[in-house]
C-alpha positions as a Markdown table, in Angstrom:
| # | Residue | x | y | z |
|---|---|---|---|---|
| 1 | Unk | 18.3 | 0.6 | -36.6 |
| 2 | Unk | 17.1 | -1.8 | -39.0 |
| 3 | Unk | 16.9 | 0.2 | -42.0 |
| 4 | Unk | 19.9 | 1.7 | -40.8 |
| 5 | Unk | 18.3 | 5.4 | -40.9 |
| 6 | Unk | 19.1 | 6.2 | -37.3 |
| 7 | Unk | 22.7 | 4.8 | -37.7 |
| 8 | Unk | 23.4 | 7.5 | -41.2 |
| 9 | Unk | 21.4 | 10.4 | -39.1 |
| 10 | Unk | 22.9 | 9.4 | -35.5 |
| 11 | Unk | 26.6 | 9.5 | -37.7 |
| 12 | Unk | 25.4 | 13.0 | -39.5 |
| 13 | Unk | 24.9 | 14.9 | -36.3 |
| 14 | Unk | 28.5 | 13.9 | -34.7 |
| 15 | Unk | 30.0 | 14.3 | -38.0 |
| 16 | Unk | 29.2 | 17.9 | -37.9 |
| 17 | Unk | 29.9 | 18.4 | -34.4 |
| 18 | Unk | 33.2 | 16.2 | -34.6 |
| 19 | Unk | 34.2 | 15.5 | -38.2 |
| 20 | Unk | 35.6 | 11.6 | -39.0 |
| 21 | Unk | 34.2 | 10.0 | -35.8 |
| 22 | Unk | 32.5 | 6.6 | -36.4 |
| 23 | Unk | 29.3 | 5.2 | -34.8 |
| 24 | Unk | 29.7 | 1.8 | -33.3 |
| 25 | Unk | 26.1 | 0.3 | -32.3 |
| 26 | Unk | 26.0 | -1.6 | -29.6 |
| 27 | Unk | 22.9 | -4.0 | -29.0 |
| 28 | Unk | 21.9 | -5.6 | -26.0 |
| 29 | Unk | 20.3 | -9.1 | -25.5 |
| 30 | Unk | 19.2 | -11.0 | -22.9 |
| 31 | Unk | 17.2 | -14.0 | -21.9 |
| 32 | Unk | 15.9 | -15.7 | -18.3 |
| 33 | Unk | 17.4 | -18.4 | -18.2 |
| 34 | Unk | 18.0 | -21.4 | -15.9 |
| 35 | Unk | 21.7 | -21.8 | -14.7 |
| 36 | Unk | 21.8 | -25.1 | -12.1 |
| 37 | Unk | 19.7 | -28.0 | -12.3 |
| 38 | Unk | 18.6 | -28.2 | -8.8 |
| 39 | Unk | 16.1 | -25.7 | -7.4 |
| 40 | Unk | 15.6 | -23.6 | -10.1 |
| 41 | Unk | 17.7 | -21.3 | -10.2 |
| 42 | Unk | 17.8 | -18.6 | -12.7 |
| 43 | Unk | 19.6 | -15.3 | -14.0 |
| 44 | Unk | 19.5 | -12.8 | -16.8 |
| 45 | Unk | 22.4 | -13.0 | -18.8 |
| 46 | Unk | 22.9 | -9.7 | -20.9 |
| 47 | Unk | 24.7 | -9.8 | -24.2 |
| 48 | Unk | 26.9 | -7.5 | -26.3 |
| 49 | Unk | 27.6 | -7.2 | -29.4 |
| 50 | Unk | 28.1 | -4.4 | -31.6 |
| 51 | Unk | 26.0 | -3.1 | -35.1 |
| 52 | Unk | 29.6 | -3.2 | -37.4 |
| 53 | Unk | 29.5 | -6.9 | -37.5 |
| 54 | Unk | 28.0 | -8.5 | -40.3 |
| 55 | Unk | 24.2 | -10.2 | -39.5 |
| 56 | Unk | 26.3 | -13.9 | -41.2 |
| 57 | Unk | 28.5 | -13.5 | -38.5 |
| 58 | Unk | 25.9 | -12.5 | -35.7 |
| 59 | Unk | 24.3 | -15.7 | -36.3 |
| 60 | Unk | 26.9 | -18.0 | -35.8 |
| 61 | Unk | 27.2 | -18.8 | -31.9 |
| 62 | Unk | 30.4 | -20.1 | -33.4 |
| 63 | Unk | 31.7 | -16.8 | -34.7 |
| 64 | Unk | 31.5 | -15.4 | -31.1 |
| 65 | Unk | 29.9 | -12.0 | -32.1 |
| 66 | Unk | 28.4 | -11.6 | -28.6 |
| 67 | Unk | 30.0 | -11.2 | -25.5 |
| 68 | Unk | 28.7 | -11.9 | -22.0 |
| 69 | Unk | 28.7 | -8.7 | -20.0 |
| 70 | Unk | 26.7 | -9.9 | -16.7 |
| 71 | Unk | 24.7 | -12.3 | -14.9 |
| 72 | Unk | 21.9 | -10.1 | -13.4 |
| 73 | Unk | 20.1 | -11.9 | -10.6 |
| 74 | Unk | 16.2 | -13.0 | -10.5 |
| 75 | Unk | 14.5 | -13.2 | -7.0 |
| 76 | Unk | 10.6 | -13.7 | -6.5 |
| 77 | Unk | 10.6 | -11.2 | -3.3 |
| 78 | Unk | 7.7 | -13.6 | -1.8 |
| 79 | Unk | 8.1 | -11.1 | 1.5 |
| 80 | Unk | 6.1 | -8.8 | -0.9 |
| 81 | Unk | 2.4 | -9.9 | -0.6 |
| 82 | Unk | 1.3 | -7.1 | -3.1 |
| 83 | Unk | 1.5 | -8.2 | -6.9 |
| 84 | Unk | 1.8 | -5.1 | -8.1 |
| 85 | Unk | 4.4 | -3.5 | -5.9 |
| 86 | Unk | 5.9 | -7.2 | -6.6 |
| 87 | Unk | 6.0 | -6.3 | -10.2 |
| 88 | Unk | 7.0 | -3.3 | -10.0 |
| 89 | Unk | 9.8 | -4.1 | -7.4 |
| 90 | Unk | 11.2 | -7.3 | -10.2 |
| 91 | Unk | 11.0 | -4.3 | -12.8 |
| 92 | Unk | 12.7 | -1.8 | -10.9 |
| 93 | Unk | 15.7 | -4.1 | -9.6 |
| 94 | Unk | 16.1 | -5.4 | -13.4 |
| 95 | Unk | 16.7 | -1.7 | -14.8 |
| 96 | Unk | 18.7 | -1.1 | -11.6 |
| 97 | Unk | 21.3 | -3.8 | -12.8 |
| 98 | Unk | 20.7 | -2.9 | -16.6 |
| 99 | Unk | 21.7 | 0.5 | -15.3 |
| 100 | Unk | 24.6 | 0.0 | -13.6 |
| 101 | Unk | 25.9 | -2.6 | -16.4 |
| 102 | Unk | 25.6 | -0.2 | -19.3 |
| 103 | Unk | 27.0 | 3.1 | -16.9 |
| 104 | Unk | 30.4 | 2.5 | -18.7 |
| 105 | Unk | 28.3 | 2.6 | -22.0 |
| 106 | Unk | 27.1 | 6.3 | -21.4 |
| 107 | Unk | 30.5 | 8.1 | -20.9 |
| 108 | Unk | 32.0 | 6.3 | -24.0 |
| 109 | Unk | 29.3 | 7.2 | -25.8 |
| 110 | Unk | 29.7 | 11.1 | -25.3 |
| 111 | Unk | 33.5 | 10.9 | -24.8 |
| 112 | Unk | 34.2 | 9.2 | -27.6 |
| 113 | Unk | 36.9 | 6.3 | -27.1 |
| 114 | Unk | 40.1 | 6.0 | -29.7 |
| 115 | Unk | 40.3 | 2.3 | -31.0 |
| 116 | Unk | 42.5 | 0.6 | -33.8 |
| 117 | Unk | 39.9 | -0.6 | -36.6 |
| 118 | Unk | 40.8 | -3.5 | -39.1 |
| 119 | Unk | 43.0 | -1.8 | -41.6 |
| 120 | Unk | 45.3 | -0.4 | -38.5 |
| 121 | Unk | 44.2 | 2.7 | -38.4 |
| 122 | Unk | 43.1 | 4.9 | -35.4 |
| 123 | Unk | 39.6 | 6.4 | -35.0 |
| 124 | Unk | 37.7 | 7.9 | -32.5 |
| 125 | Unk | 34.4 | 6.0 | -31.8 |
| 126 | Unk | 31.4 | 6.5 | -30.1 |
| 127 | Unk | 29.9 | 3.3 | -28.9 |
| 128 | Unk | 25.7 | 4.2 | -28.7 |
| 129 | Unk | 23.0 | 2.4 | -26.8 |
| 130 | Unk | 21.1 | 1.1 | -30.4 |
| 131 | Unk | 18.9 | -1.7 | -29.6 |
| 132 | Unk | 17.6 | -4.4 | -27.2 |
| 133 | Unk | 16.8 | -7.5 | -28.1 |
| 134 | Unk | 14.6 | -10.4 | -26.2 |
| 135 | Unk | 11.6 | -12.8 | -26.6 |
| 136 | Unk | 8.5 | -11.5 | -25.1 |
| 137 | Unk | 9.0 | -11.4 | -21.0 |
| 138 | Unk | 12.1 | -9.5 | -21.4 |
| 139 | Unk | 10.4 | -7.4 | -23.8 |
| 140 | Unk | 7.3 | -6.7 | -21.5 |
| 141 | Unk | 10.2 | -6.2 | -19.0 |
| 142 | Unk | 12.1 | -3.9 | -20.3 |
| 143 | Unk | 9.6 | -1.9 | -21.9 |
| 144 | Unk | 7.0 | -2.0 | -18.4 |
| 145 | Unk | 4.4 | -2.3 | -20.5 |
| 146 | Unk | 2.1 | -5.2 | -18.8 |
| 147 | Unk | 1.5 | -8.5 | -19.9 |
| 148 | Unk | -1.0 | -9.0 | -22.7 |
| 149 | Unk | 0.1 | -5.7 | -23.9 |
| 150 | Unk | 2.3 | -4.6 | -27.1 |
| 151 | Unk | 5.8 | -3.4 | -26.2 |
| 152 | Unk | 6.5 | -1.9 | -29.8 |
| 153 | Unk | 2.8 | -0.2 | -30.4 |
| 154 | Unk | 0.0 | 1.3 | -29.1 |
| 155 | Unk | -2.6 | -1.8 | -30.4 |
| 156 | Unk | -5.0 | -2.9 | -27.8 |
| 157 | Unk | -4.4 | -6.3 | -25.8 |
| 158 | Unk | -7.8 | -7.5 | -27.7 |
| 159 | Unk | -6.6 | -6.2 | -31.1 |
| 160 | Unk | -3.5 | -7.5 | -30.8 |
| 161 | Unk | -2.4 | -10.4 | -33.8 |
| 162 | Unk | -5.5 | -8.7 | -36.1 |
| 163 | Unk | -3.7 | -6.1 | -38.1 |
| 164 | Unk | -1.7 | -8.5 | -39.9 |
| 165 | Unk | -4.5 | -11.4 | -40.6 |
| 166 | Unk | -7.8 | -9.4 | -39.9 |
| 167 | Unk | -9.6 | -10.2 | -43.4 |
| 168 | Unk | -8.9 | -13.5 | -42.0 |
| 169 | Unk | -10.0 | -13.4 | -38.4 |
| 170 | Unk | -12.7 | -15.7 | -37.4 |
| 171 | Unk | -13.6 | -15.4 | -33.5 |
């Protein structure tokens, strides 16, 4: 979405099916993080907020681009002695609640949903799963990739961080 190719084609192929329908990007964020200060508790908060506003404004905590959609919960399921059916248990309960967050998401998406845009008038728009967005955990997460390994690429966990600076590697 970056390069805002998938926006222009995403926005080509309802516009023929549809014409004068408008893309709205939505982008999801979230973050472990701990919310008391006595026994370390700690959720997933998931974020909102949508590809229309401008990045100055998306920077701006201040600007209140994003929008809290959900606390999703964190448990270590000790009962579990297994650590890979305890990973893949965390995983699975995480996409469960992403899942059941985002369900509203799916039949706006295809539906389409009329809202009033800045200069007053009406359009019919199609809010789209675009992008998520999370430091490296979440990422790994999200992705189930494992640990040590790429979530964007296919690179090896020992190659990884030599593409960029390999004529300057020195093990």
């Amino acid at each position: 979405m970056n390069t805002g190719k998938w926006w222009w084609n995403t926005q080509k192929c309802l516009g023929h099916e549809c014409p004068g329908v408008t893309i709205i990007p939505v982008m999801i964020s979230s973050d472990k993080t701990q919310v008391t200060l006595f026994r370390n508790k700690t959720a997933y908060p998931v974020y909102m907020t949508i590809g229309n506003i401008p990045k100055e404004i998306h920077r701006k905590p201040s600007r209140h681009a994003h929008v809290l959609l959900a606390y999703l919960p964190t448990t270590c399921l000790e009962h579990v002695t297994n650590k890979a059916s305890r990973c893949c248990m965390l995983a699975n309960l995480y996409h469960a609640c992403v899942g059941h967050v985002l369900t509203p998401l799916a039949t706006a998406g295809i539906d389409g949903v009329n809202m009033r845009s800045g200069d007053g008038a009406v359009r019919r728009c199609h809010p789209l799963f675009a992008c998520f967005t999370g430091d490296y955990p979440e990422q790994v997460l999200v992705t189930g990739v494992k640990t040590m390994q790429c979530p964007s690429c296919d690179v090896p966990s020992d190659e990884l961080g030599l593409a960029a600076g390999a004529a300057n590697y020195q093990p």
